[in-house]
N, C-alpha and C positions, 0 to 999 in steps of 0.2 A: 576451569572456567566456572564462575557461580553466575547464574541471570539473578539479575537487580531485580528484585518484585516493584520495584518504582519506576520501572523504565520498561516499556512497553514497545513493540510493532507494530504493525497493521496489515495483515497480507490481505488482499483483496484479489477474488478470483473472479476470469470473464461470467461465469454463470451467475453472478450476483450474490453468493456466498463470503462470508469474509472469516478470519482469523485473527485471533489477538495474542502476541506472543510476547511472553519476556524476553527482554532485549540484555545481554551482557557486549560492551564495547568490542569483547575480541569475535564479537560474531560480526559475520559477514554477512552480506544481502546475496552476494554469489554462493553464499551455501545455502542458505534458509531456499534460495529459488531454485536450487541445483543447476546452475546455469556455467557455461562456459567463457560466458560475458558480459556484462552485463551494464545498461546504460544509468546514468542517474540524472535526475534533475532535479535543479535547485528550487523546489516550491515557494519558499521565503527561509527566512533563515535560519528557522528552529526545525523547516519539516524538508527532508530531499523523500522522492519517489524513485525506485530503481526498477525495474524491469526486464527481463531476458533478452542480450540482443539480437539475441538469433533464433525469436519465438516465432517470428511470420515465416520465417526457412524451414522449421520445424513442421512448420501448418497447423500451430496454437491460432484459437480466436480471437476477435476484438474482445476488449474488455471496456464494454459500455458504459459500464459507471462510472469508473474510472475518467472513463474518455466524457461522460454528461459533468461530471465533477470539473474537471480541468474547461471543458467548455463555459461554465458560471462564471470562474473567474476570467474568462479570456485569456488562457492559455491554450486553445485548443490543440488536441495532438492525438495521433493516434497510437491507443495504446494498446498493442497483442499480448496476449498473455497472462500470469499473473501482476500484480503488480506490489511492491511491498515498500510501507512508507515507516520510514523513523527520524529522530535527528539526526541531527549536523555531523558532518564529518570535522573531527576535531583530531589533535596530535595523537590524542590516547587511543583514534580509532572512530569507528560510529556509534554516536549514543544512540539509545532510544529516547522514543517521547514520553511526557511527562503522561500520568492519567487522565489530566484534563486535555492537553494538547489532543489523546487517542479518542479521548468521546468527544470533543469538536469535530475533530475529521471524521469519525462515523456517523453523527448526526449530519454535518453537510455531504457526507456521499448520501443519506436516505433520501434527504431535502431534495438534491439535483440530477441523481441518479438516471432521470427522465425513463420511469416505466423499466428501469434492466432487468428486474426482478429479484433487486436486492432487497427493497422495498415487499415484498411477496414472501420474502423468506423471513425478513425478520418478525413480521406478523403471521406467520405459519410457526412460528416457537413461540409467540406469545402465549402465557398462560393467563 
């Protein structure tokens, strides 16, 4: 398996920290999250969100941002755990997203994040 340097992740954890990963098709969101199942949703049709489905059994937390995110658009849902978004689920498998596609979704998780403290941390690395 080679990851695409073009094709990207975006794991997002409840404490408002995030992660950006190369994406190669034959990866999975159930390994990247280490999950035994794992739910997806269809955010529009370039981006799905996946998430652990057995992360509130487990006694993982909300994940706020996530959850203030999906709230902007009127999706709202609650969402435990981590959360990891890429593209589309396609024959060849899951892509990842495009570079711009990854910095849209992380500039609107800072936008609407409401306070999670994701917004905290990315100006706590600012130089």
């Amino acid at each position: 398996m080679s990851v695409r340097p073009d094709r990207l992740a975006v794991e997002v954890l409840p404490a408002g920290g995030f992660h950006v990963l190369g994406w190669d098709p034959a990866m999975s969101a159930q390994g990247v999250l280490v999950a035994d199942s794992v739910a997806r949703v269809v955010l529009a049709e370039s981006v799905v969100m996946w998430t652990d489905h057995y992360a509130a059994q487990c006694g993982h937390v909300a994940n706020s941002p996530v959850e203030g995110l999906l709230a902007r658009y009127r999706r709202p849902r609650v969402v435990v755990g981590r959360a990891l978004f890429t593209g589309p689920v396609t024959p060849r498998g899951v892509e990842g997203l495009t570079f711009d596609q990854a910095l849209l979704l992380l500039d609107r998780l800072l936008a609407y994040a409401g306070g999670s403290g994701l917004d905290r941390q990315v100006r706590a690395a600012s130089f």
